[in-house]
Backbone of each chain as nested JSON, in Angstrom:
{
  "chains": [
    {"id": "A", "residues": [
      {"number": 1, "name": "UNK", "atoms": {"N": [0.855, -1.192, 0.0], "CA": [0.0, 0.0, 0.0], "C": [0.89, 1.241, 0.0]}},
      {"number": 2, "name": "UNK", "atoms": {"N": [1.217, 1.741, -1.208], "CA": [1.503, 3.263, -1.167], "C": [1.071, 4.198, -1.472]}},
      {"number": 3, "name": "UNK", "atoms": {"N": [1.016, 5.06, -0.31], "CA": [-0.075, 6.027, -0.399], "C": [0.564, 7.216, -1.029]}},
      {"number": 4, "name": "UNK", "atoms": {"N": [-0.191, 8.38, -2.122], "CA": [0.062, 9.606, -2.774], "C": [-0.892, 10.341, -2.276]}},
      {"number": 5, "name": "UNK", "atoms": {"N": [-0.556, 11.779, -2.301], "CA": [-1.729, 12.706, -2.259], "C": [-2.324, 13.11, -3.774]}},
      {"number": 6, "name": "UNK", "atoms": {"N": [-3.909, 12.864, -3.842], "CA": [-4.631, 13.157, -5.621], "C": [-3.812, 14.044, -5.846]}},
      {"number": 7, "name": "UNK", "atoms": {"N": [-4.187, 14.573, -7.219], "CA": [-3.966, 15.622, -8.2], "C": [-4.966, 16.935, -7.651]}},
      {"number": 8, "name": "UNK", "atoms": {"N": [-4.462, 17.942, -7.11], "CA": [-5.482, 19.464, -6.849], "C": [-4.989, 19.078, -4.979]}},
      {"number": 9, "name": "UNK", "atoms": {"N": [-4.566, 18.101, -4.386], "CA": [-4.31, 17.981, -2.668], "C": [-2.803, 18.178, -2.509]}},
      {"number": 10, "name": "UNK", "atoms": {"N": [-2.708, 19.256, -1.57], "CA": [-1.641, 19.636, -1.461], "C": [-1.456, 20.053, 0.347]}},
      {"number": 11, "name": "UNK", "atoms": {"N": [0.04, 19.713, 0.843], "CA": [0.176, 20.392, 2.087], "C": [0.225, 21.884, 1.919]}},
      {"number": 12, "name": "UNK", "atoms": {"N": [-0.001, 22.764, 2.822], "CA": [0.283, 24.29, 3.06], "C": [0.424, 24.459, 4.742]}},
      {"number": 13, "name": "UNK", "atoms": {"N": [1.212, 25.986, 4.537], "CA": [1.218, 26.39, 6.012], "C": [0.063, 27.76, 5.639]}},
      {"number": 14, "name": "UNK", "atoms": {"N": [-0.626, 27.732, 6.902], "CA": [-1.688, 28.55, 7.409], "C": [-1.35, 29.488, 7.894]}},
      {"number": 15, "name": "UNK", "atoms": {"N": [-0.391, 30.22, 7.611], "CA": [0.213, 31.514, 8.549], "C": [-1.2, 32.016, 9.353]}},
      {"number": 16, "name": "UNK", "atoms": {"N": [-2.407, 32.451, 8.665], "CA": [-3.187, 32.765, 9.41], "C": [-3.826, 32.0, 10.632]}},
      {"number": 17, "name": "UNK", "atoms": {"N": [-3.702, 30.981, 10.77], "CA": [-4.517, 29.973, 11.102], "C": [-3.104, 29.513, 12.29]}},
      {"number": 18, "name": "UNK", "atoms": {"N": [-1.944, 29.676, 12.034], "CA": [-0.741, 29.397, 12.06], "C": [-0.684, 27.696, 12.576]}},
      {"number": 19, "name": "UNK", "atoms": {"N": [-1.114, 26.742, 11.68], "CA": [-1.091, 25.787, 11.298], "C": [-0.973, 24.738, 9.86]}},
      {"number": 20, "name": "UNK", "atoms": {"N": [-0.515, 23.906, 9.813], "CA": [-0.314, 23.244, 8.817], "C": [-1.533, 22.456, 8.387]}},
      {"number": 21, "name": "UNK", "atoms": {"N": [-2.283, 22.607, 7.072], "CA": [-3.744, 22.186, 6.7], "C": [-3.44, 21.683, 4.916]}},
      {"number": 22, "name": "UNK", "atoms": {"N": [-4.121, 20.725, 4.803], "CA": [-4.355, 19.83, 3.724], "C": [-5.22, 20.846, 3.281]}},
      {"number": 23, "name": "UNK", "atoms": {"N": [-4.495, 20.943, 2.025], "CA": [-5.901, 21.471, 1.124], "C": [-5.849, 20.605, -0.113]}},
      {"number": 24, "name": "UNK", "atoms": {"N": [-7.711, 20.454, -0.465], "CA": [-8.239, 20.38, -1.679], "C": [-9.238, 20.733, -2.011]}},
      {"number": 25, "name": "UNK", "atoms": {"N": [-9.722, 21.074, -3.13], "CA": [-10.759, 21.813, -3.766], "C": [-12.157, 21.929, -2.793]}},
      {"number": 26, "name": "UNK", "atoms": {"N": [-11.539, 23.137, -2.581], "CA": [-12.818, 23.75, -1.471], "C": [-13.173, 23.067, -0.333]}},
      {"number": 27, "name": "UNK", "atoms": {"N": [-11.906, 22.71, 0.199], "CA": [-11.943, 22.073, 1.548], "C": [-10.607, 22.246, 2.062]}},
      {"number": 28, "name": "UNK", "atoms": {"N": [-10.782, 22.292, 3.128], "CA": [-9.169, 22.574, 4.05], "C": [-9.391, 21.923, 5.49]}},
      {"number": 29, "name": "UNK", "atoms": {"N": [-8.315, 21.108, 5.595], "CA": [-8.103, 20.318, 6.679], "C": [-7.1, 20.837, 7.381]}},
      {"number": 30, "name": "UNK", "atoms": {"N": [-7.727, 21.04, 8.657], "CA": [-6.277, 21.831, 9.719], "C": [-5.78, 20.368, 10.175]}},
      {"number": 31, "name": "UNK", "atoms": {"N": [-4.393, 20.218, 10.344], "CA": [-3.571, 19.377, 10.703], "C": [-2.958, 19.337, 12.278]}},
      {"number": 32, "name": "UNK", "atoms": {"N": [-2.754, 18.71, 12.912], "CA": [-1.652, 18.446, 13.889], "C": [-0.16, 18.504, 13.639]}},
      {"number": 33, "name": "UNK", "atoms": {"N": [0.731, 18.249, 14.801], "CA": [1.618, 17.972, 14.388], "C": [2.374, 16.464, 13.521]}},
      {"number": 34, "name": "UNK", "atoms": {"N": [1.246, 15.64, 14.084], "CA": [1.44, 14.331, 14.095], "C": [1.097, 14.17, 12.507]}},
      {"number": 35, "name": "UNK", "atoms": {"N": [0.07, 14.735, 12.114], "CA": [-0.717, 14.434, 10.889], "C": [-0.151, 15.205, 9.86]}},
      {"number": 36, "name": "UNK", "atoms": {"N": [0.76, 16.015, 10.108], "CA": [1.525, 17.097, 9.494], "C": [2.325, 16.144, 8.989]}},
      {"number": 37, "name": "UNK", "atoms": {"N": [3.258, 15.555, 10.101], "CA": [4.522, 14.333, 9.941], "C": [3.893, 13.367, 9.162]}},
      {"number": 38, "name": "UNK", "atoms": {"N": [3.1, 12.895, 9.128], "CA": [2.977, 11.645, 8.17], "C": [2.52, 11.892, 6.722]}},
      {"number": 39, "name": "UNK", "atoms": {"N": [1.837, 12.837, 6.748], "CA": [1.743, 13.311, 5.369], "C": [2.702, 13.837, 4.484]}},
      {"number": 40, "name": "UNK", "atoms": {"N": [3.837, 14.508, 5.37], "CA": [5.1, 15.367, 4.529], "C": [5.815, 13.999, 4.357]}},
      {"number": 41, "name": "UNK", "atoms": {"N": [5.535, 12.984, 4.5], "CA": [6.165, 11.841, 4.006], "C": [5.437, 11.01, 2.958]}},
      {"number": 42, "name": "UNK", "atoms": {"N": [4.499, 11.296, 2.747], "CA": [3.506, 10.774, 1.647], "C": [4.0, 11.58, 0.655]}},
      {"number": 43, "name": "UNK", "atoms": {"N": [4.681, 10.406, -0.003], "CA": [5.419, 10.831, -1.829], "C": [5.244, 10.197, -2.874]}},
      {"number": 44, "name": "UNK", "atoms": {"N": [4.078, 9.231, -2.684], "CA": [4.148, 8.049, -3.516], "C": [4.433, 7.202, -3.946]}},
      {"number": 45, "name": "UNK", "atoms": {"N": [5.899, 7.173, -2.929], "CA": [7.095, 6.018, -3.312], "C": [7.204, 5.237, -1.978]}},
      {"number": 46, "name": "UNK", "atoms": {"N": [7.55, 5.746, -1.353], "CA": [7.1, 5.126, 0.025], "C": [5.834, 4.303, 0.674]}},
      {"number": 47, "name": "UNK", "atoms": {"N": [6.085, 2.965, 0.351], "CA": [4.92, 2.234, 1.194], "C": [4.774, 2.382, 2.886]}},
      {"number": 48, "name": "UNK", "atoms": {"N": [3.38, 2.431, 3.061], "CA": [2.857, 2.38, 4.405], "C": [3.905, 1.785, 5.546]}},
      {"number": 49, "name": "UNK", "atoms": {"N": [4.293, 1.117, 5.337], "CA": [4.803, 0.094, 6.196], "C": [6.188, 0.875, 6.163]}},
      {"number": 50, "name": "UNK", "atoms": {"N": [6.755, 0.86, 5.416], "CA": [8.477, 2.13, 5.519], "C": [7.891, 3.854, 6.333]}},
      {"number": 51, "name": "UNK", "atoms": {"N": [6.681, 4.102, 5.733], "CA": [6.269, 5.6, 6.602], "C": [6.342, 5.447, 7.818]}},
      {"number": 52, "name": "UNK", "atoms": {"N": [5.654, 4.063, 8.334], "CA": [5.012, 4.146, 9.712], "C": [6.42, 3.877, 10.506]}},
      {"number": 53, "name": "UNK", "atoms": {"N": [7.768, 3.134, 9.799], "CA": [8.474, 2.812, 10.53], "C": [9.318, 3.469, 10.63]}},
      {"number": 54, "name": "UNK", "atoms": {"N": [9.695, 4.851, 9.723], "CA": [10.645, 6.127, 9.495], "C": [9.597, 6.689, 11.063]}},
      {"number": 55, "name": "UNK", "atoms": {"N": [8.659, 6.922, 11.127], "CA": [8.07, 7.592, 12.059], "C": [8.248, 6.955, 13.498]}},
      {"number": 56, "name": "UNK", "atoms": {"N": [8.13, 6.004, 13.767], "CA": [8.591, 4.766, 14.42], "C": [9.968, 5.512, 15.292]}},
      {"number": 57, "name": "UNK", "atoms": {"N": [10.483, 5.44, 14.739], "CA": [12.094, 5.86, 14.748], "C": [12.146, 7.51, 15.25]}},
      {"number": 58, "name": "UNK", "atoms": {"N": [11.356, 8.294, 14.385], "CA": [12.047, 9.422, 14.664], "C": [11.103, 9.862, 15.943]}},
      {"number": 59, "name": "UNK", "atoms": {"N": [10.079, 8.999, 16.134], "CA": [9.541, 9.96, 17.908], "C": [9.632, 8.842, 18.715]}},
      {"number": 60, "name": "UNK", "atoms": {"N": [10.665, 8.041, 18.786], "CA": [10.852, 7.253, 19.715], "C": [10.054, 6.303, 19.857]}},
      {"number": 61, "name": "UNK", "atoms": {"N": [8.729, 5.94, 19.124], "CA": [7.622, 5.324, 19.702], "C": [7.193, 3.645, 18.7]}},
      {"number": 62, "name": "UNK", "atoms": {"N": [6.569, 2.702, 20.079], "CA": [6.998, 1.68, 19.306], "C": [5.88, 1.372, 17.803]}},
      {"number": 63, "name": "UNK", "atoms": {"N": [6.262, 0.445, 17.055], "CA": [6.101, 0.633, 15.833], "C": [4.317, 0.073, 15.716]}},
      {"number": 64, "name": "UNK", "atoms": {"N": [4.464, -0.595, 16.991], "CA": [2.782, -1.204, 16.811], "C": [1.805, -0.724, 17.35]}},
      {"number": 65, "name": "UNK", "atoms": {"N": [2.319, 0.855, 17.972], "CA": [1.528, 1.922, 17.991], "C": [1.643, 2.685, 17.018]}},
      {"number": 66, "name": "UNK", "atoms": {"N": [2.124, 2.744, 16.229], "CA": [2.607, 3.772, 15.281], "C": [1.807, 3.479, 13.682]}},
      {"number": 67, "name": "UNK", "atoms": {"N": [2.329, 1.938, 13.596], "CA": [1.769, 1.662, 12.317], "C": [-0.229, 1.622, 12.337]}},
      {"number": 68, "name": "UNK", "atoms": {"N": [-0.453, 1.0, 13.641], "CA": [-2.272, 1.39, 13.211], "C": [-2.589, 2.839, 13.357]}},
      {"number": 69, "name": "UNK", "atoms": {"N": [-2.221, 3.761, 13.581], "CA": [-2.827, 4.918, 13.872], "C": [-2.361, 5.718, 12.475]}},
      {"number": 70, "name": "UNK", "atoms": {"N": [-1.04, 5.222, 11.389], "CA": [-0.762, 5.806, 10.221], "C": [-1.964, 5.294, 9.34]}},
      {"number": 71, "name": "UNK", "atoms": {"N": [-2.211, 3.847, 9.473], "CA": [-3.048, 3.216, 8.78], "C": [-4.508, 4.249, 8.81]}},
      {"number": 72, "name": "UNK", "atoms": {"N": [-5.532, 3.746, 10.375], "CA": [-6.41, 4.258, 10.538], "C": [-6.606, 5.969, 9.994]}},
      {"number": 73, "name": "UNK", "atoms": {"N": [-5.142, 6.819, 10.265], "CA": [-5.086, 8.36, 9.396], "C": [-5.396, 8.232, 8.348]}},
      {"number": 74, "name": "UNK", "atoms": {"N": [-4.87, 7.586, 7.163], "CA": [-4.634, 7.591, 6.217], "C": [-5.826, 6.761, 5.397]}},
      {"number": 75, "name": "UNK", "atoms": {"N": [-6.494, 5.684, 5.806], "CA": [-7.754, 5.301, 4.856], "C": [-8.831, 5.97, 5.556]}},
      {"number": 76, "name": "UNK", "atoms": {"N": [-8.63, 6.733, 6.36], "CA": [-9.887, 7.879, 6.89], "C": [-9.84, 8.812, 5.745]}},
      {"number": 77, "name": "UNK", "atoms": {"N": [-8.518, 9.445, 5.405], "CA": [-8.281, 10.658, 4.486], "C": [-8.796, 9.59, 3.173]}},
      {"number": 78, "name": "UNK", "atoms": {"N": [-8.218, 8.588, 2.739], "CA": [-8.925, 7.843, 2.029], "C": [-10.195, 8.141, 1.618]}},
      {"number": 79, "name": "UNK", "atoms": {"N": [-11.211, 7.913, 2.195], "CA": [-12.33, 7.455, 2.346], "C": [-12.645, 9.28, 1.758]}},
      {"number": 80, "name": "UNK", "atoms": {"N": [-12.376, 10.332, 2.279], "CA": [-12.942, 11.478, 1.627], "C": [-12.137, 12.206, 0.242]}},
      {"number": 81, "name": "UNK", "atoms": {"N": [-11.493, 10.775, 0.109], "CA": [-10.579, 11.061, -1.392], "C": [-9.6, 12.159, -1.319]}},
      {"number": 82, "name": "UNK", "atoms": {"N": [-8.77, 12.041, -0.045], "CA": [-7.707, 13.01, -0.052], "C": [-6.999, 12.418, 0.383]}},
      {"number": 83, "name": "UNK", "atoms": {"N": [-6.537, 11.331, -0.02], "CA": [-5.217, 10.504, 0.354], "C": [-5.725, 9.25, -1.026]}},
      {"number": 84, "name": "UNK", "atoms": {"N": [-4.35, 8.911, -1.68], "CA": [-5.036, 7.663, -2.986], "C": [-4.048, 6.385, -2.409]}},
      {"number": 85, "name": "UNK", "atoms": {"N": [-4.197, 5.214, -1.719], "CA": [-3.603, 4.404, -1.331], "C": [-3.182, 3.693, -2.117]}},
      {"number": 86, "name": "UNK", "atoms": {"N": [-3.333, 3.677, -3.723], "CA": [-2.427, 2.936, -4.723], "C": [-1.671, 3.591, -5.587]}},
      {"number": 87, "name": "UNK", "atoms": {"N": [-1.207, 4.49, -5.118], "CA": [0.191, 5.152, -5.605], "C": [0.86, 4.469, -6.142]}}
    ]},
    {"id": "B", "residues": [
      {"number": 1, "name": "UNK", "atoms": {"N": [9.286, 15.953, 20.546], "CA": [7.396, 15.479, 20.817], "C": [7.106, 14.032, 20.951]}},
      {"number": 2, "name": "UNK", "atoms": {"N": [6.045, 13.804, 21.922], "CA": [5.344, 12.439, 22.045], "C": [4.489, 11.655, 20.703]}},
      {"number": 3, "name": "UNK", "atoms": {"N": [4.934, 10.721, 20.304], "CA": [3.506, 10.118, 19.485], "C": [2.688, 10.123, 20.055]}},
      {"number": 4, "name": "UNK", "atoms": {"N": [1.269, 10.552, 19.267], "CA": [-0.138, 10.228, 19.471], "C": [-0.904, 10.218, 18.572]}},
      {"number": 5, "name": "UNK", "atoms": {"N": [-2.47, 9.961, 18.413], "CA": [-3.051, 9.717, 17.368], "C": [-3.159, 10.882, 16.534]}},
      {"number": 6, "name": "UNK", "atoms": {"N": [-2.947, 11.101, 15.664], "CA": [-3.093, 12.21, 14.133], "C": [-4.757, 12.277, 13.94]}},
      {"number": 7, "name": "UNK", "atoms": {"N": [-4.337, 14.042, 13.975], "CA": [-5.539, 14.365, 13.959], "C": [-5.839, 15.381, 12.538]}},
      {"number": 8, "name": "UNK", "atoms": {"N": [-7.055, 15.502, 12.292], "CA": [-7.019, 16.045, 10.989], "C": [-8.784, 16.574, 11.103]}},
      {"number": 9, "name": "UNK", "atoms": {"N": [-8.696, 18.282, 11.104], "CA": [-10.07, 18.788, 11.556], "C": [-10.098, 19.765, 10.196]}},
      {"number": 10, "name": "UNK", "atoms": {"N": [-11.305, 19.5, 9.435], "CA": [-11.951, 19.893, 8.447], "C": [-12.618, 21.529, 9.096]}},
      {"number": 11, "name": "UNK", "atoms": {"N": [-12.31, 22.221, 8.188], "CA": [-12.695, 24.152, 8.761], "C": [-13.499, 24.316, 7.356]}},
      {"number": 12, "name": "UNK", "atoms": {"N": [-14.744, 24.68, 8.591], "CA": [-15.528, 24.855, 8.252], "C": [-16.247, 26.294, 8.206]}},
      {"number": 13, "name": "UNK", "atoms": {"N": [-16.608, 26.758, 6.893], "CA": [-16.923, 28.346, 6.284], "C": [-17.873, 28.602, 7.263]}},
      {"number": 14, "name": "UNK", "atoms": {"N": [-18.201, 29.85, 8.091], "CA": [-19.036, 30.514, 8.92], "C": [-19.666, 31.406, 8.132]}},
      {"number": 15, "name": "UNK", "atoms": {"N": [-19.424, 31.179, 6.898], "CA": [-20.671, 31.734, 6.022], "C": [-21.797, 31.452, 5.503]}},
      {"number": 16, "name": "UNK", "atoms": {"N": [-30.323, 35.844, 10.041], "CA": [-29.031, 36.922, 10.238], "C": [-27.523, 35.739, 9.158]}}
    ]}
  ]
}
């Protein structure tokens, strides 16, 4: 499963908002920090399983907390067609 | 920072 962001979905910073938010066509998703991190790693080349475990690594945390909660993020964004899991 | 679950909140237009 490698996940891309569609064509028109893009990260941005919110200076106003002063947060990091997914945008796509006439919708904007304010982000976390967490949700920030896993998405600036969504490149299309990278399968699920290498994201969750680069992330894994860089906040210390173990991987079988890490990998369901990338999963569960990511076919949620799925599901409103702002994440394409066959990249 | 701590891991925790990723969150992702949809903003919504406030447009009597």
């Amino acid at each position: 499963m490698i996940p891309v962001l569609p064509r028109g979905v893009r990260l941005h910073w919110d200076g106003v908002r002063a947060t990091h938010v997914l945008l796509a066509p006439e919708r904007t998703l304010m982000l976390d920090e967490i949700g920030h991190a896993i998405l600036s790693r969504v490149d299309g080349v990278t399968p699920l399983s290498a994201l969750a475990a680069g992330l894994a690594a860089d906040f210390d945390a173990p991987i079988a907390e890490v990998e369901p909660d990338v999963a569960d993020f990511l076919l949620g964004l799925a599901k409103e067609r702002l994440v394409d899991l066959n990249g | 920072m701590r891991w925790s679950k990723p969150k992702a909140v949809e903003v919504r237009c406030g447009m009597t």
